[in-house]
PASEBA-1860 file (N, C-alpha, C; in nm, 3 decimals):
! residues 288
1> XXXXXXXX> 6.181/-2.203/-1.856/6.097/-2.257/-1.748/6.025/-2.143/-1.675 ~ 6.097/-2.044/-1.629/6.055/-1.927/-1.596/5.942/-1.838/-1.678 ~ 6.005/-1.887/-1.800/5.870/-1.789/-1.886/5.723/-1.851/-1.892 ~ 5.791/-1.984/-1.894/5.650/-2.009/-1.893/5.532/-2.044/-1.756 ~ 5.629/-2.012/-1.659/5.558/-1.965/-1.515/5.457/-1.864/-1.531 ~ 5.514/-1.751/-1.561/5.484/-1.655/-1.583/5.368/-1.594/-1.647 ~ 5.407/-1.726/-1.768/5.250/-1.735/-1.862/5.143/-1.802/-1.788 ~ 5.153/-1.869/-1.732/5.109/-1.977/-1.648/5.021/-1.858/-1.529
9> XXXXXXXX> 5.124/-1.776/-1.495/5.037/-1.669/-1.417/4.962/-1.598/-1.429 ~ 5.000/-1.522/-1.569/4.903/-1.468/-1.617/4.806/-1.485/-1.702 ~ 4.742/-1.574/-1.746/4.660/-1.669/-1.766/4.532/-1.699/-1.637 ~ 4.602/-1.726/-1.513/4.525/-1.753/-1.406/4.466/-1.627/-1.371 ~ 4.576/-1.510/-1.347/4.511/-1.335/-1.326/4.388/-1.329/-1.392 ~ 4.423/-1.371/-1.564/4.299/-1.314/-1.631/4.207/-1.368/-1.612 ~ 4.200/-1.547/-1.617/4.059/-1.594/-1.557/4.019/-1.516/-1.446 ~ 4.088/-1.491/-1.348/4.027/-1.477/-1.228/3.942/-1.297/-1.217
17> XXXXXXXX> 4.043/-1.242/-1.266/3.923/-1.123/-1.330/3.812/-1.109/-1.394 ~ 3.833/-1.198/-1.492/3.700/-1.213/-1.565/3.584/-1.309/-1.510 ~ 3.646/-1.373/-1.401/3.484/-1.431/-1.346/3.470/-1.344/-1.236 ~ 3.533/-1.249/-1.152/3.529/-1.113/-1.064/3.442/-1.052/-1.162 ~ 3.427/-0.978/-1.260/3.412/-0.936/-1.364/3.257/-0.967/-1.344 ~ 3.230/-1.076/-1.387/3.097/-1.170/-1.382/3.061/-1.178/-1.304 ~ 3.051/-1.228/-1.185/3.027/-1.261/-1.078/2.956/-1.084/-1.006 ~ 3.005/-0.990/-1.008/2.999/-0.879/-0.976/2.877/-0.813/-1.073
25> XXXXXXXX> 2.876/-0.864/-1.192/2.771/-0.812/-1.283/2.632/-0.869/-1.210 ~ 2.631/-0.990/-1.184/2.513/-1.061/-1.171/2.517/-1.037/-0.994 ~ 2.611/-1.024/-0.934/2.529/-0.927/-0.835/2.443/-0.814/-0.821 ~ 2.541/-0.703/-0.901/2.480/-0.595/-0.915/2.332/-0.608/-1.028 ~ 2.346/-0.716/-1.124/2.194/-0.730/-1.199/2.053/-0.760/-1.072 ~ 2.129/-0.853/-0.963/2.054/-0.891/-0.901/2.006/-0.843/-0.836 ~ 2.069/-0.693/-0.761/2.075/-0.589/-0.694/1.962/-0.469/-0.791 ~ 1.956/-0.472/-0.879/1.907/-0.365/-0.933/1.746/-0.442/-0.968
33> XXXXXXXX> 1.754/-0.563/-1.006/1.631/-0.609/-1.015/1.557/-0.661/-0.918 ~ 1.582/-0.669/-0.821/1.524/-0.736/-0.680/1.387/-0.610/-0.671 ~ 1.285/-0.703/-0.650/1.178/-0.574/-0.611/1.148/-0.531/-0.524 ~ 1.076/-0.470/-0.461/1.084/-0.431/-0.295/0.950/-0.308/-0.300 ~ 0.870/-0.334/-0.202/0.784/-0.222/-0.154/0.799/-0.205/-0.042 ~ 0.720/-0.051/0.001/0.707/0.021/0.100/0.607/0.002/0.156 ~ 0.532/-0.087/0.302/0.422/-0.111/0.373/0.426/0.006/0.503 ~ 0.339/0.080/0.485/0.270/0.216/0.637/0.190/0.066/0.635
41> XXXXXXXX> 0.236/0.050/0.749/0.157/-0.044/0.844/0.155/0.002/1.019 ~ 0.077/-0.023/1.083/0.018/-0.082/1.234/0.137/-0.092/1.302 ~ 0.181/-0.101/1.423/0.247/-0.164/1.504/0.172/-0.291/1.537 ~ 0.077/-0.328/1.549/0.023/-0.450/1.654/0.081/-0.542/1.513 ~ 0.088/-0.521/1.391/0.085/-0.638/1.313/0.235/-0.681/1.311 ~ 0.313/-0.588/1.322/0.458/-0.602/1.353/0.491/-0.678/1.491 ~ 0.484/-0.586/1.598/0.497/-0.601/1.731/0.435/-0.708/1.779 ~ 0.287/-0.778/1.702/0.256/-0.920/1.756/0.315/-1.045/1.701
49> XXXXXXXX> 0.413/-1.001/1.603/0.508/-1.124/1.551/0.401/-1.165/1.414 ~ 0.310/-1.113/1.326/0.234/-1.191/1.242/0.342/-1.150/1.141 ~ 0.401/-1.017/1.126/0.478/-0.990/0.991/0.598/-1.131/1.002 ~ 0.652/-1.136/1.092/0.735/-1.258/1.088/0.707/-1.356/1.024 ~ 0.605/-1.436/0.969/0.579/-1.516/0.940/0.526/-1.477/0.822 ~ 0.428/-1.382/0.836/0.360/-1.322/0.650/0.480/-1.285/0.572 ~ 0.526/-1.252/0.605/0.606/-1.172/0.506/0.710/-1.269/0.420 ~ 0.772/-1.345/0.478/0.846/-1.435/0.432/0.757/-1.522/0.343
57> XXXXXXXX> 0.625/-1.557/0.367/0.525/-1.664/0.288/0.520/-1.576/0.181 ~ 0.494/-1.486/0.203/0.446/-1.379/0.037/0.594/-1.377/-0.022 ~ 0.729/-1.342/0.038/0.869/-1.339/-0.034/0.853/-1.454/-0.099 ~ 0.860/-1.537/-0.072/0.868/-1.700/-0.115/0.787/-1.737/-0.244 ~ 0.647/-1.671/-0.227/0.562/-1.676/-0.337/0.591/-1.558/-0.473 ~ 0.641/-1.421/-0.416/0.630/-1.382/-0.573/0.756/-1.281/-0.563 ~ 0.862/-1.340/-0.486/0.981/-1.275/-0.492/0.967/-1.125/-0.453 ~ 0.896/-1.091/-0.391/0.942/-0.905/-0.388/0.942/-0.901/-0.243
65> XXXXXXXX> 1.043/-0.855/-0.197/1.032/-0.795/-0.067/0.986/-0.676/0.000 ~ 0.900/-0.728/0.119/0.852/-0.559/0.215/0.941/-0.484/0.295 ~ 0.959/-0.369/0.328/1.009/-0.280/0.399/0.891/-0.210/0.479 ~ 0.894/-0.261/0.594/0.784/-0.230/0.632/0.821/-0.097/0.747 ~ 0.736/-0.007/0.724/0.732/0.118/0.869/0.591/0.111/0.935 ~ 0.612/0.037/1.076/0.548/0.041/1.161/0.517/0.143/1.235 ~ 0.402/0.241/1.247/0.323/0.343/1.307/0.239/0.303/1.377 ~ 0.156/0.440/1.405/-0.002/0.428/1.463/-0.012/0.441/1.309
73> XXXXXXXX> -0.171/0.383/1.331/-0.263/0.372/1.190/-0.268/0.505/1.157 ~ -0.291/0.616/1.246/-0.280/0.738/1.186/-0.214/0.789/1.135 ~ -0.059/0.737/1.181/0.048/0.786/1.113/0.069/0.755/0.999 ~ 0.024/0.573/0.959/0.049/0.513/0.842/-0.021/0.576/0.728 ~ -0.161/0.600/0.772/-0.238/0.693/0.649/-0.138/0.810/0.651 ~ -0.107/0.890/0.765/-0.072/1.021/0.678/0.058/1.051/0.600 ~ 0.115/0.912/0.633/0.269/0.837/0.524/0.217/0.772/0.393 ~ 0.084/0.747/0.401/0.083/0.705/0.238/-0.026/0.818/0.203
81> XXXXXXXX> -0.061/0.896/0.238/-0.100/1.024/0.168/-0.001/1.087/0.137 ~ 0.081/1.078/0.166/0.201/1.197/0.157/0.241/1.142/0.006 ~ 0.258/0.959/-0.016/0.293/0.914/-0.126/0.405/0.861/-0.053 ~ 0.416/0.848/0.057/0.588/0.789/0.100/0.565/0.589/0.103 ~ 0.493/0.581/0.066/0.453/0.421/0.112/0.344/0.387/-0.047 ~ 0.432/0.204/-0.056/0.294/0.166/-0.195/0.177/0.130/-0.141 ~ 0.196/0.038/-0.013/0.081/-0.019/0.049/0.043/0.013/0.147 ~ -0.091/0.063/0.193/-0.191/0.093/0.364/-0.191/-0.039/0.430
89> XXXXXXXX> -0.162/-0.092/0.555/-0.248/-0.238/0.626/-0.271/-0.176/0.771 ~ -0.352/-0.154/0.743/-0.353/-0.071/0.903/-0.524/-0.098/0.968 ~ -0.603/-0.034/1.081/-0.694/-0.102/1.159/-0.799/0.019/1.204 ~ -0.861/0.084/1.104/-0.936/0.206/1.121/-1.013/0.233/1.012 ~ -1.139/0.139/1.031/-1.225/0.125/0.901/-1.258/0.259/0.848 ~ -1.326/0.345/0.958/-1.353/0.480/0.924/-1.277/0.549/0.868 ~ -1.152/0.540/0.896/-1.024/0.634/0.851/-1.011/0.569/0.739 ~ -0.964/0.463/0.702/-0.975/0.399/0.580/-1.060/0.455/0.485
97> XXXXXXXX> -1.175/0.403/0.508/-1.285/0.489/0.414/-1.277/0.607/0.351 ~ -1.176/0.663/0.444/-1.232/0.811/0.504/-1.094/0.841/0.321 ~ -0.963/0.775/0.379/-0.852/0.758/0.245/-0.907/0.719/0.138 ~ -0.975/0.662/0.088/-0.995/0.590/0.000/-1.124/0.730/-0.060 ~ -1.239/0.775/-0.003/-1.351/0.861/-0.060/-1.182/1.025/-0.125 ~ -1.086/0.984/-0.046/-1.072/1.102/-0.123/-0.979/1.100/-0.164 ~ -0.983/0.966/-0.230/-0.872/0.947/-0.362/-0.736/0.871/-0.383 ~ -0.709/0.885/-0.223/-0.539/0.789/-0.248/-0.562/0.690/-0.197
105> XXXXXXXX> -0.644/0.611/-0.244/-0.677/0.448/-0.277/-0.810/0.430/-0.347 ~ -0.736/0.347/-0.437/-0.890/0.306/-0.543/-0.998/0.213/-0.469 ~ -0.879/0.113/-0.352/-1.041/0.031/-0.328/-0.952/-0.002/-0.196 ~ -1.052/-0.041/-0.072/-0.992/-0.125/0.045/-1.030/-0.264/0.086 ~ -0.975/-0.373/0.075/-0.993/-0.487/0.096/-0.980/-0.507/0.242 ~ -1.095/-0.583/0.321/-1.066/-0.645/0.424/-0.967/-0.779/0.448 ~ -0.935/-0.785/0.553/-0.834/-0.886/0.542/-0.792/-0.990/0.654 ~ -0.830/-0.910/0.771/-0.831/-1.011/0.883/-0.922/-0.930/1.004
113> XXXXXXXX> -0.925/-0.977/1.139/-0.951/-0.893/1.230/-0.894/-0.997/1.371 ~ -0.903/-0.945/1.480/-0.930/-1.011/1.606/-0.990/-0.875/1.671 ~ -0.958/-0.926/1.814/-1.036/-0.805/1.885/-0.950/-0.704/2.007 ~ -1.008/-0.619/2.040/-0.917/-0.514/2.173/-0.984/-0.598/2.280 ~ -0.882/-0.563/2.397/-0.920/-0.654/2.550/-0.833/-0.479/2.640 ~ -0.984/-0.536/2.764/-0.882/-0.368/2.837/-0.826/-0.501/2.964 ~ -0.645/-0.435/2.960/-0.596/-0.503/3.039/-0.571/-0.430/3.182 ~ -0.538/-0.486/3.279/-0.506/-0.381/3.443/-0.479/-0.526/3.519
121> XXXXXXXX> -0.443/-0.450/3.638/-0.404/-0.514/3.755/-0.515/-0.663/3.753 ~ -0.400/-0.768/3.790/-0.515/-0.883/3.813/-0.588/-0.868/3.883 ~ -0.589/-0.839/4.027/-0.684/-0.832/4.128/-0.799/-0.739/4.095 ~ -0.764/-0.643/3.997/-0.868/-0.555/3.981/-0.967/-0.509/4.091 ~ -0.820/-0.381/4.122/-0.913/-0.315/4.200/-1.021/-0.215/4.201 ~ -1.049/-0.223/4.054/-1.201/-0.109/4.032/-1.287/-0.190/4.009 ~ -1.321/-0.341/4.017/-1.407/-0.418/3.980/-1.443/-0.423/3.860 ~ -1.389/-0.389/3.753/-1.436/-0.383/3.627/-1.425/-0.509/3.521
129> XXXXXXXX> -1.418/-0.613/3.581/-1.402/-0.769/3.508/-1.537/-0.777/3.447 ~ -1.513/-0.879/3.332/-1.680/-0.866/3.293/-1.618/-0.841/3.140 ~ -1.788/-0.793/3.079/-1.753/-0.841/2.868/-1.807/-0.705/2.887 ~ -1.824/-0.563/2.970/-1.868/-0.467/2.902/-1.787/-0.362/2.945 ~ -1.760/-0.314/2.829/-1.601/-0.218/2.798/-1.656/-0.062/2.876 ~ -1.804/-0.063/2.823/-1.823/0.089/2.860/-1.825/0.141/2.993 ~ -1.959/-0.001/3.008/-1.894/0.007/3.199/-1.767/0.025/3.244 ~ -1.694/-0.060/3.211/-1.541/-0.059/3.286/-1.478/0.040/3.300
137> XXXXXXXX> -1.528/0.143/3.152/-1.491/0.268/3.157/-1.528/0.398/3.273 ~ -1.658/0.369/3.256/-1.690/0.438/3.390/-1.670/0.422/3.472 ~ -1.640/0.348/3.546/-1.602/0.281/3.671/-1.469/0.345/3.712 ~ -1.424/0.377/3.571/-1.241/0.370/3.585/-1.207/0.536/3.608 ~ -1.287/0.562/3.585/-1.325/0.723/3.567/-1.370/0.783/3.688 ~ -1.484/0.703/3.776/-1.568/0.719/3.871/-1.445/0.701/3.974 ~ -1.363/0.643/3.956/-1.240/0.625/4.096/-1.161/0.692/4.076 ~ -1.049/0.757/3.956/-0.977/0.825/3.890/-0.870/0.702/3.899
145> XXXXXXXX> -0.893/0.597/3.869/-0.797/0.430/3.842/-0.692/0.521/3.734 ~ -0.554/0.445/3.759/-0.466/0.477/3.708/-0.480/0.417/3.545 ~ -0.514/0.481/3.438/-0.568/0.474/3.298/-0.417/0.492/3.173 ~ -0.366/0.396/3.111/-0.247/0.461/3.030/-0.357/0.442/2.870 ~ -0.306/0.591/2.788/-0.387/0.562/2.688/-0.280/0.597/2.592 ~ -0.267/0.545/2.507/-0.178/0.574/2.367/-0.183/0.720/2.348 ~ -0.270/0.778/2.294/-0.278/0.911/2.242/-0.192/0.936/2.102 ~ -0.206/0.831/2.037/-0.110/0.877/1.930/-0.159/0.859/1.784
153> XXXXXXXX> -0.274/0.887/1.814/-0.351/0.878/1.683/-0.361/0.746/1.595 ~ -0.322/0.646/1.706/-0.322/0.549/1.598/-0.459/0.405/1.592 ~ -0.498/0.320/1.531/-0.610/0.240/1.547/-0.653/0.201/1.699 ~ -0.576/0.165/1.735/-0.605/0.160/1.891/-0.598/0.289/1.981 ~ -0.563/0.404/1.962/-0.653/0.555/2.025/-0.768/0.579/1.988 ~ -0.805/0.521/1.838/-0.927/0.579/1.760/-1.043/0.473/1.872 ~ -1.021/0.349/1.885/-1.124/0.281/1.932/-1.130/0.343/2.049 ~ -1.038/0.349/2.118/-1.049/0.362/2.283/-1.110/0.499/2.298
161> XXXXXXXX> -1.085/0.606/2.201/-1.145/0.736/2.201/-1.329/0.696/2.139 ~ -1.364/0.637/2.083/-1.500/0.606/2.009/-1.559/0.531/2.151 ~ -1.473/0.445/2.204/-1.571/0.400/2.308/-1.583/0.458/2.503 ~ -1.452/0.550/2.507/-1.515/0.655/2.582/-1.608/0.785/2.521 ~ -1.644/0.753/2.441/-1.788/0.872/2.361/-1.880/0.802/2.425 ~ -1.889/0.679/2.436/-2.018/0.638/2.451/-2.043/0.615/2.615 ~ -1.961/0.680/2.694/-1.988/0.666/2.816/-2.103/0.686/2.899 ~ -2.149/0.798/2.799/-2.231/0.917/2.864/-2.192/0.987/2.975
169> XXXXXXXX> -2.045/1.037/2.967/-1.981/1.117/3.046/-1.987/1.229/3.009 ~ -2.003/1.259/2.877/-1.998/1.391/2.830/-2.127/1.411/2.667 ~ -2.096/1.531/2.617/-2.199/1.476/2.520/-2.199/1.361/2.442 ~ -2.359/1.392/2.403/-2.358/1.244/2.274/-2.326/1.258/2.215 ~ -2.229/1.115/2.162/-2.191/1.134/2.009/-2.020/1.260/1.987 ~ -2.005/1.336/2.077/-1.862/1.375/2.098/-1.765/1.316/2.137 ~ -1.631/1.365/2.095/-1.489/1.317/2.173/-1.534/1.340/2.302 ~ -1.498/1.287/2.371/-1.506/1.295/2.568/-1.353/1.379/2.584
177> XXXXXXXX> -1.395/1.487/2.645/-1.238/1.554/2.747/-1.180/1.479/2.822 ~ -1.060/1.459/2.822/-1.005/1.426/2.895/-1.009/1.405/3.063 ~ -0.998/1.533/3.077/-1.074/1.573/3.250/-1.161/1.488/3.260 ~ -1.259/1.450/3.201/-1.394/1.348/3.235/-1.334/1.221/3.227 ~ -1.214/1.159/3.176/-1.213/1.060/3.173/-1.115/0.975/3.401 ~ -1.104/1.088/3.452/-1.082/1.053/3.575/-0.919/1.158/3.589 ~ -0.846/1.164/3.766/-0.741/1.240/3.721/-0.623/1.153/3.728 ~ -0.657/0.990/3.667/-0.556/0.874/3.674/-0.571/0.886/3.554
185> XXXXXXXX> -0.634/0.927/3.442/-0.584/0.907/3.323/-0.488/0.974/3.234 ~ -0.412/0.940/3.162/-0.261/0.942/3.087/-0.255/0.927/2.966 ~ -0.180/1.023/2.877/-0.169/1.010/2.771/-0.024/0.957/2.738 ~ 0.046/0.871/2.721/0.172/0.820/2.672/0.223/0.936/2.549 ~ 0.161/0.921/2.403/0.219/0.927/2.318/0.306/0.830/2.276 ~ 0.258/0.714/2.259/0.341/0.590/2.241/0.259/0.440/2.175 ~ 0.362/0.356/2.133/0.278/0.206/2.075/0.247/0.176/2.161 ~ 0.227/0.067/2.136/0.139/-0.023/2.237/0.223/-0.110/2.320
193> XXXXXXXX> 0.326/-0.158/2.267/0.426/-0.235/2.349/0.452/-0.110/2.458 ~ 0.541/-0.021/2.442/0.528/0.080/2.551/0.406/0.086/2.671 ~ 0.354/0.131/2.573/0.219/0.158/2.669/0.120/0.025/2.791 ~ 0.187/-0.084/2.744/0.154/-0.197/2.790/0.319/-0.227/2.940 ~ 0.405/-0.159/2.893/0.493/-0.160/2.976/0.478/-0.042/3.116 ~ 0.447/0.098/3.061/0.418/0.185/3.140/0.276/0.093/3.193 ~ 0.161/0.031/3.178/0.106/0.001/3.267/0.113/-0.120/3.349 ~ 0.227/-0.155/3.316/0.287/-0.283/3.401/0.364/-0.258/3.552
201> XXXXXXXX> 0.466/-0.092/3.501/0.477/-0.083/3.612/0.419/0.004/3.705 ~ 0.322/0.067/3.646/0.224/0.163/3.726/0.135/0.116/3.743 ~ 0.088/-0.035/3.769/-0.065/-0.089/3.776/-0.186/-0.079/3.752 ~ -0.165/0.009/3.601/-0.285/0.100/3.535/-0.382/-0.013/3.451 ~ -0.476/0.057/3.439/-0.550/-0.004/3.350/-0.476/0.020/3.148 ~ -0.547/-0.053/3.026/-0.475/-0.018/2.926/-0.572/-0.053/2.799 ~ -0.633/-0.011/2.691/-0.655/-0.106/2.613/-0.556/-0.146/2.530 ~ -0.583/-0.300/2.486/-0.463/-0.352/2.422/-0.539/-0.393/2.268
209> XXXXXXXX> -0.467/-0.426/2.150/-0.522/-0.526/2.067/-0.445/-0.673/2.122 ~ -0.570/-0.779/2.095/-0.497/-0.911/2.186/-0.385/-0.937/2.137 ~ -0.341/-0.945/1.972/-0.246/-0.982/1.909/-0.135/-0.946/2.026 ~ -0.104/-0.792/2.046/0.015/-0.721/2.082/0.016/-0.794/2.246 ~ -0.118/-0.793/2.314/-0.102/-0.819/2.452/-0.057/-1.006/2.450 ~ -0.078/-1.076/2.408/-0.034/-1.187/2.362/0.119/-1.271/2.356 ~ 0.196/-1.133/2.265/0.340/-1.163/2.249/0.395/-1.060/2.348 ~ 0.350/-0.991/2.406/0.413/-0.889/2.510/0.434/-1.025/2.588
217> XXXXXXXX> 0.605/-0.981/2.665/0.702/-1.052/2.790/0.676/-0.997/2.909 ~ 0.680/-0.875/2.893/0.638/-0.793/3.005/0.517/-0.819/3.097 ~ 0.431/-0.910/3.118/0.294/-0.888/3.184/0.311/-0.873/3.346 ~ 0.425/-0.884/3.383/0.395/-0.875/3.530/0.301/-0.884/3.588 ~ 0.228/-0.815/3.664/0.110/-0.890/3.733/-0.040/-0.812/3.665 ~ 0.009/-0.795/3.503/-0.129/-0.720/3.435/-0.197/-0.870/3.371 ~ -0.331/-0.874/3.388/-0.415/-0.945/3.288/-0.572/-0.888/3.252 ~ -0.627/-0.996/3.140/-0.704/-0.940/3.090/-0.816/-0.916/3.140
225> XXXXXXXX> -0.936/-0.823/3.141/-1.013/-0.791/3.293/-1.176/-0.786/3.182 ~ -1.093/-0.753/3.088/-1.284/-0.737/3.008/-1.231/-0.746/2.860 ~ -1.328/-0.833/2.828/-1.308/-0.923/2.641/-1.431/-0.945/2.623 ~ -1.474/-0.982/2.495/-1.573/-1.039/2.461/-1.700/-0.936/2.382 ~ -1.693/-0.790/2.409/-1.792/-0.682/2.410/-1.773/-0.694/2.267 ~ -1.858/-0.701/2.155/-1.876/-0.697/2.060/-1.818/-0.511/2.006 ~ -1.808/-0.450/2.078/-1.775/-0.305/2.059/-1.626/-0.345/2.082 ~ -1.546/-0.410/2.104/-1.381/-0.411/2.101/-1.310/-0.558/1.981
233> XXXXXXXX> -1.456/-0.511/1.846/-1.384/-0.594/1.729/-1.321/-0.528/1.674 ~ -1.183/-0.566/1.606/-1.087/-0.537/1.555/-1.060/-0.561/1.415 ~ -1.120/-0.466/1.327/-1.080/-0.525/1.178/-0.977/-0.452/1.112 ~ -0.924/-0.504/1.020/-0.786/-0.472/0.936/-0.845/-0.436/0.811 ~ -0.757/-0.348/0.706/-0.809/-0.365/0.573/-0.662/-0.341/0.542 ~ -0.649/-0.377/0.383/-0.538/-0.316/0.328/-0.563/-0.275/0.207 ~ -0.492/-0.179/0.124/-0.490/-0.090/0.007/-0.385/-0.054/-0.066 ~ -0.368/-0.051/-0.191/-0.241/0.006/-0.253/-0.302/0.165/-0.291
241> XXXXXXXX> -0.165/0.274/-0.277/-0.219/0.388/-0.307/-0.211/0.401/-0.452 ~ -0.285/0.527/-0.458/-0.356/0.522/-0.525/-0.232/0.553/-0.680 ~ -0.196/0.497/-0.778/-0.115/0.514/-0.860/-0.110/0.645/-0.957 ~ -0.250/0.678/-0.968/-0.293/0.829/-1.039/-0.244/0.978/-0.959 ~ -0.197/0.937/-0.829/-0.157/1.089/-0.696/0.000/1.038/-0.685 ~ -0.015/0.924/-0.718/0.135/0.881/-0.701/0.235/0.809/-0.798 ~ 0.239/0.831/-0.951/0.263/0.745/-1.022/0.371/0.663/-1.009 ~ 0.458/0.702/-0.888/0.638/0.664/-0.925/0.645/0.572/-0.802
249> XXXXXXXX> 0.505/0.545/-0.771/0.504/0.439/-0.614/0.508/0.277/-0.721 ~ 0.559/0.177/-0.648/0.531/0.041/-0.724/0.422/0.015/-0.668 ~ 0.353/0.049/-0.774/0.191/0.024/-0.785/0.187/-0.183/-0.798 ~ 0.260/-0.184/-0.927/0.235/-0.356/-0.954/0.295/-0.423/-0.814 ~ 0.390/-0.387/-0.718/0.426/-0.494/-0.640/0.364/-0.453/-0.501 ~ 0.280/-0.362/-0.480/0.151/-0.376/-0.410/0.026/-0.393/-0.446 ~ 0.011/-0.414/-0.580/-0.109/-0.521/-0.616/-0.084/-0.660/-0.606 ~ 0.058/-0.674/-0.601/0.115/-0.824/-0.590/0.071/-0.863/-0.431
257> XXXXXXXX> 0.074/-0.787/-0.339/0.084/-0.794/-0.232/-0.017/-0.795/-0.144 ~ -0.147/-0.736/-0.206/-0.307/-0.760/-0.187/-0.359/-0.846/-0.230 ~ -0.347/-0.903/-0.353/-0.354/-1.011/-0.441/-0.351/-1.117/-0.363 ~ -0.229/-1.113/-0.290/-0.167/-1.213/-0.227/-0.241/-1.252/-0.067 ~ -0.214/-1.121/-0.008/-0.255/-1.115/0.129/-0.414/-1.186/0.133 ~ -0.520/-1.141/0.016/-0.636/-1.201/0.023/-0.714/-1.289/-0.060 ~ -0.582/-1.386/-0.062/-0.633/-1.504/-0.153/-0.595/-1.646/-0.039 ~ -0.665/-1.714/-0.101/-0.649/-1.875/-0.004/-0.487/-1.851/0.052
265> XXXXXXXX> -0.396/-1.866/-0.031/-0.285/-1.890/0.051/-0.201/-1.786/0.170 ~ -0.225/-1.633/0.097/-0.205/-1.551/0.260/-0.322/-1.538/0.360 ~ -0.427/-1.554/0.304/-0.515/-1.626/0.409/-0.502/-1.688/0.539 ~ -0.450/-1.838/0.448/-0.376/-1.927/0.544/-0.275/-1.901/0.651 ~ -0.178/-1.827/0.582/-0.077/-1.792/0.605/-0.120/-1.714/0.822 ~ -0.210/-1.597/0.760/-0.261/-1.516/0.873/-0.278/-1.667/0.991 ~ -0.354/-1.702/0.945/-0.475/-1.823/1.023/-0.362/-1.897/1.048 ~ -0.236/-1.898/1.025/-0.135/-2.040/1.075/-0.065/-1.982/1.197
273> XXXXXXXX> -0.078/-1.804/1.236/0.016/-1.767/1.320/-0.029/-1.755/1.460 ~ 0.021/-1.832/1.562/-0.012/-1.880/1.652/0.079/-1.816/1.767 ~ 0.050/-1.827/1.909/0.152/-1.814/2.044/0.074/-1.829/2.168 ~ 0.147/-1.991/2.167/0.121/-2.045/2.229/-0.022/-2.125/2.209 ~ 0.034/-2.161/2.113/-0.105/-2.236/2.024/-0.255/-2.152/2.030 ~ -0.263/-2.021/2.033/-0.368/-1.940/2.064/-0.364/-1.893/1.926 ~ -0.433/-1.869/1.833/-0.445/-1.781/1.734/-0.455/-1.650/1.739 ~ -0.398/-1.574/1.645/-0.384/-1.429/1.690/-0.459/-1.335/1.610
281> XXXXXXXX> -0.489/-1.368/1.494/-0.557/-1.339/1.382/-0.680/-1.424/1.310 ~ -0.787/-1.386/1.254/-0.854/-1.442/1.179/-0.868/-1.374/1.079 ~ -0.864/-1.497/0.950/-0.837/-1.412/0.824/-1.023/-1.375/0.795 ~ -1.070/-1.263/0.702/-1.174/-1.222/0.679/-1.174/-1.170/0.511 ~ -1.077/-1.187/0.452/-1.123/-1.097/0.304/-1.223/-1.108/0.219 ~ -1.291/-1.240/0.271/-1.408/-1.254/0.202/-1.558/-1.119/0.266 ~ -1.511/-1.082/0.381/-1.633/-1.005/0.426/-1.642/-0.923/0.357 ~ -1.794/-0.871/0.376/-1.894/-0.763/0.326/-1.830/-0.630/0.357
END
């Protein structure tokens, strides 16, 4: 009776190893085949909640997952020049261009845009409400208004630096010094969520992209003071690098991922993400 307990036991041991056995294989198969890329992306696309929702629509559609590192746009280019990243999505047409003429990207697709809004104190006390950015700038300058600016090289420094050029504070067509921009203005070194917080509690003025100012909690008594200026449009592109500077990047699962991003259904996808029933994005990959 005993012996055949025994058998009885070991019998059960061995099944039970051998589907441990199994079970462990097809994890680890699953583990080794799962695909996955590297996105140098933006903060605003992160930080305004759109990756939340994209990212999972594209998982769903062709199985590969993103790992995304959120920067300034400047940073993101100089992470996929380096080769540390498969895919660019970042918000600096010029700079873009600028990657792509010299080599580590074959082509850049547009893909969405919205626009920058300069945010400050509601009451606005420099009077600068209104749809024209440049003015506001001067104005903000002309008082020395408490100014927070990113400074961190990323799509939103590049604009805010391009459209104090055009102040006519300093030469044409140059970066503007600092000093000229008033002695309330500030360089953070920081995203935009930050930088939207430091001017929340210092009652500064800020430019924002709307996406980020949108899902920001923080607004305390900041709102939006000037929108609308055709000079604070916001376009996106994205790119896989370039596979010839980088051969050992997954080239195919960031073509999967452009493919994707600018066809009808991540399209949609952009165009479905909402807060507070406001749209945050408009998709564009069809543009010129």
């Amino acid at each position: 009776m005993m012996s055949k307990k025994r058998a009885a036991w070991k019998r059960w041991r061995t099944q039970l190893s051998v589907r441990g056995v199994v079970l462990g294989g097809l994890l680890l198969a699953g583990t080794v085949n799962a695909e996955e890329i590297t996105m140098a992306s933006t903060t605003s696309t992160e930080q305004s909640g759109l990756f939340s929702q994209l990212l999972p629509d594209f998982r769903k559609a062709t199985q590969v997952d993103v790992k995304v590192v959120a920067v300034g746009t400047g940073q993101a280019i100089d992470m996929a020049r380096r080769g540390d990243a498969d895919v660019l999505f970042v918000h600096d047409t010029a700079a873009e261009e600028k990657f792509v003429a010299e080599g580590y990207a074959v082509k850049r697709f547009p893909v969405m845009y919205n626009d920058f809004v300069l945010v400050g104190p509601a009451k606005d006390p420099v009077g600068v409400k209104g749809n024209d950015i440049v003015a506001a700038f001067r104005k903000i300058a002309a008082v020395n208004a408490p100014f927070v600016s990113r400074g961190d090289k990323s799509g939103t420094d590049a604009a805010e630096r391009r459209l104090w050029s055009q102040t006519g504070l300093g030469d044409a067509g140059q970066p503007l010094d600092s000093d000229k921009k008033g002695s309330g203005y500030k360089e953070c070194g920081c995203g935009m969520g930050p930088a939207l917080n430091i001017a929340a509690s210092s009652g500064a003025y800020v430019l924002s992209d709307r996406g980020t100012w949108l899902s920001f909690k923080n607004k305390a008594d900041l709102a939006v003071v000037v929108e609308g200026d055709k000079r604070l449009f916001n376009q996106y592109g994205v790119m896989v690098v370039n596979p010839a500077k980088f051969p050992n990047r997954n080239t195919a699962g960031a073509q999967k991922f452009v493919d994707w991003v600018i066809s009808p259904q991540g399209q949609a996808s952009i165009a479905a993400y909402k807060i507070g029933g406001e749209q945050l994005f408009f998709p564009n990959a069809n543009a010129k």
